[in-house]
N, C-alpha and C positions, 0 to 999 in steps of 0.2 A: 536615932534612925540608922545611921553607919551601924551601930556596934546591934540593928537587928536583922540588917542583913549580912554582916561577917558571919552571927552565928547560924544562919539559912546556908551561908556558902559552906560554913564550916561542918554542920550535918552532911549536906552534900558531899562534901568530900569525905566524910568517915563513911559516909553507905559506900561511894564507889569502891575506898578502901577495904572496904570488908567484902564485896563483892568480888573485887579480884583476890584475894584473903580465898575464900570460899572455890575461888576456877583453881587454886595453885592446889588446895587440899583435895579436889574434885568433887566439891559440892557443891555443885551449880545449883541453884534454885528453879534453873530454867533451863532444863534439861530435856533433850530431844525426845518428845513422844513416842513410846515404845509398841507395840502392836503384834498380841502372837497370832499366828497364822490359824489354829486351832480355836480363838476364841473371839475372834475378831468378825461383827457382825456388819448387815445393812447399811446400818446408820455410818457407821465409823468408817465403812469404804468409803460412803460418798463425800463425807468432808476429804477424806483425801484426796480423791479422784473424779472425775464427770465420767459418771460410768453410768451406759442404760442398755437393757435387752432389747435387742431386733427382734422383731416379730417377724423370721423369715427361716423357714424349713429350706429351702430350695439351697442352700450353704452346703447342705449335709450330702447335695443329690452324688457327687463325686466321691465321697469317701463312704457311704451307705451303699451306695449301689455298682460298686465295683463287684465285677463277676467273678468274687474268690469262690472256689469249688474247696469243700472239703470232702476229703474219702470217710468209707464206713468206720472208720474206727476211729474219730473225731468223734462221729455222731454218737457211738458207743460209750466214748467218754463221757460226754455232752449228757447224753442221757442215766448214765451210771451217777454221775453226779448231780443231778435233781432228786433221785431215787435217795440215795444217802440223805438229802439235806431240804428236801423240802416243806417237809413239818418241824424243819427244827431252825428254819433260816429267821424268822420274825423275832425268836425266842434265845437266838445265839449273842452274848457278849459278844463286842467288838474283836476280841484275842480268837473267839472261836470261829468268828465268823472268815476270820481274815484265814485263820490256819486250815477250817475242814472247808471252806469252800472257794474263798476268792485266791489265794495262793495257788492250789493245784489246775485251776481256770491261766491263771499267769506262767506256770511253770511248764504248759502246755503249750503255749503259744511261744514261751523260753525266746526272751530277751534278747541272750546272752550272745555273743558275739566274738570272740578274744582277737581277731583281725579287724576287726572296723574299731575294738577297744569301746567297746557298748556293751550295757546292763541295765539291770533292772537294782534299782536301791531302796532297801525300804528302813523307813522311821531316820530320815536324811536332813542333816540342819543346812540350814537356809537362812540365809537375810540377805534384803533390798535396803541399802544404808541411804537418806538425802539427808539433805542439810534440816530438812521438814519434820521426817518424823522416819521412823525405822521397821520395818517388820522382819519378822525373823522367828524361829520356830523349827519344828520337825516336822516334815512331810511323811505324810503315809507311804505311799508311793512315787518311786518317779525313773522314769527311763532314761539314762544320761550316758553322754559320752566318758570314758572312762572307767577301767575296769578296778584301782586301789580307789580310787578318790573319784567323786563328780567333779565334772567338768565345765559339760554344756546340757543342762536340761531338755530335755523336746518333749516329754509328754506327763501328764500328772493323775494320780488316781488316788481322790479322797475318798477314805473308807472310814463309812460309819455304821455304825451297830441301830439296829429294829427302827425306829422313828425319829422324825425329827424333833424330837421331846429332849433327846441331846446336843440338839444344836444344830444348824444351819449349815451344812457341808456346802452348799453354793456360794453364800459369798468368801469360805474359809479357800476355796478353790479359785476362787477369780482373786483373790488377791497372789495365793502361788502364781496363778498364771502371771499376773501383771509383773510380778519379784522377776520372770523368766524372760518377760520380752524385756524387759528394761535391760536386766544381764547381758544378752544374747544379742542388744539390739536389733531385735525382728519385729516383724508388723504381725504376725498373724501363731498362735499357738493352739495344740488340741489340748483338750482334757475332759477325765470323768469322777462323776460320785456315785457313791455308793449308799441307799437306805434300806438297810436289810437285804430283800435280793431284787430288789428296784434299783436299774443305772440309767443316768441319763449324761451324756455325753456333752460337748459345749467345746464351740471355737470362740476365743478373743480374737479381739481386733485393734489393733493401736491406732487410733487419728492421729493425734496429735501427742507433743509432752500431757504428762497427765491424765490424757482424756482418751476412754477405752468406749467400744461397743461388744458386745458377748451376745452370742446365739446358741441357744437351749433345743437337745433333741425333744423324739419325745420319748415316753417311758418306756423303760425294756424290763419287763417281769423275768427274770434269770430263771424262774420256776418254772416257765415254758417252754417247752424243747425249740419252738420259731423261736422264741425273743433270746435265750441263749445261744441259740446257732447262730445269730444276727449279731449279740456281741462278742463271741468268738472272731467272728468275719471283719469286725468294725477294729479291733485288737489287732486282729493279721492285718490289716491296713495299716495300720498304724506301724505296724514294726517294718514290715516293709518300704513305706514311704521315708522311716527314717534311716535302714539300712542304705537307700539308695539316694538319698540327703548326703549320709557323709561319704559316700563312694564316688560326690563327684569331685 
């Protein structure tokens, strides 16, 4: 009987043995879950997080319907640029989509800053490190403090090509979000996606450790001279509200 459980103890102690064996070589067996920001679906947020959509437009009424005026040569752009890419926006790879239409839409509105030390960065890694589990990735888009390196995030824009037949751009975005309030520790962050020349816009909201609520616009057709003049407008908002963020 002793000599059956010496050798129970003695197993015992050759696994822990080999277990710490295996942390000193870095081969955990039990290795922190990894999660890339681009591939990361539904399912997989929610074991992370208590995350659920508000059914509530009335979020958006302050930052949708701020009375930004553009002059006629906005609209000219506005409109020159539907022209260019409107038969070819459903049908454009992601590289082209980002290059002949949603870049020159950004470049327009220009980020850029070199006194507030603000930018616009695109294809930007990222990771949310806990003891739980990791996410980490490249960001399509994102507006950050910092003109060599980012800093502090404030705004995010997933860009995806024709359908969602490539993958879920919304929860790939509400996890960046999540990566940014945790950083930042802030309660409330903007962001947008992109499906072909469909954007829909979306605030997080932090309750509590862990546990988010997100609010979805509705769709903006970029093919439409209103729904792109609306996300020009919603864009100037946003660069505004963060220029005058870090100018206080």
């Amino acid at each position: 009987m002793n000599s059956e459980i010496e050798l129970k103890q003695l197993k015992k102690e050759i696994k822990e043995l080999k277990k710490q064996v295996a942390l000193l070589k870095g081969e955990d067996d039990h290795q922190i879950p990894t999660y890339q920001y681009s591939k990361i679906r539904d399912t997989e947020l929610k074991k992370l997080f208590k995350i659920k959509q508000k059914l509530d437009d009335h979020v958006f009424d302050e930052w949708f319907n701020d009375p930004i005026e553009i002059d006629d040569s906005v609209t000219v752009f506005l409109t020159d640029l539907i022209a260019k890419n409107k038969f070819l926006v459903e049908r454009y790879h992601e590289e082209d989509l980002k290059v002949y239409y949603i870049i020159p839409l950004l470049n327009q509105i220009d980020f850029l800053n070199r006194e507030k030390e603000i930018r616009g960065f695109y294809e930007l890694p990222m990771s949310y490190v806990t003891d739980q589990f990791i996410l980490n990735g490249t960001v399509d888009f994102v507006v950050s403090e910092g003109l060599i390196e980012s800093q502090k995030p404030y705004f995010f824009i997933q860009e995806f090509k024709r359908h969602e037949e490539y993958g879920n751009p919304r929860p790939q975005l509400l996890a960046e979000l999540i990566s940014a309030v945790e950083l930042n520790d802030w309660k409330f962050i903007k962001g947008a996606y992109i499906i072909g020349g469909h954007w829909h816009f979306v605030i997080l909201e932090k309750l509590e450790r862990h546990k988010y609520q997100y609010f979805l616009s509705q769709n903006f057709d970029s093919t439409k001279i209103e729904d792109l003049t609306a996300i020009y407008q919603n864009l100037l908002f946003v660069k505004n509200e963060i220029f005058t963020l870090i100018g206080t």
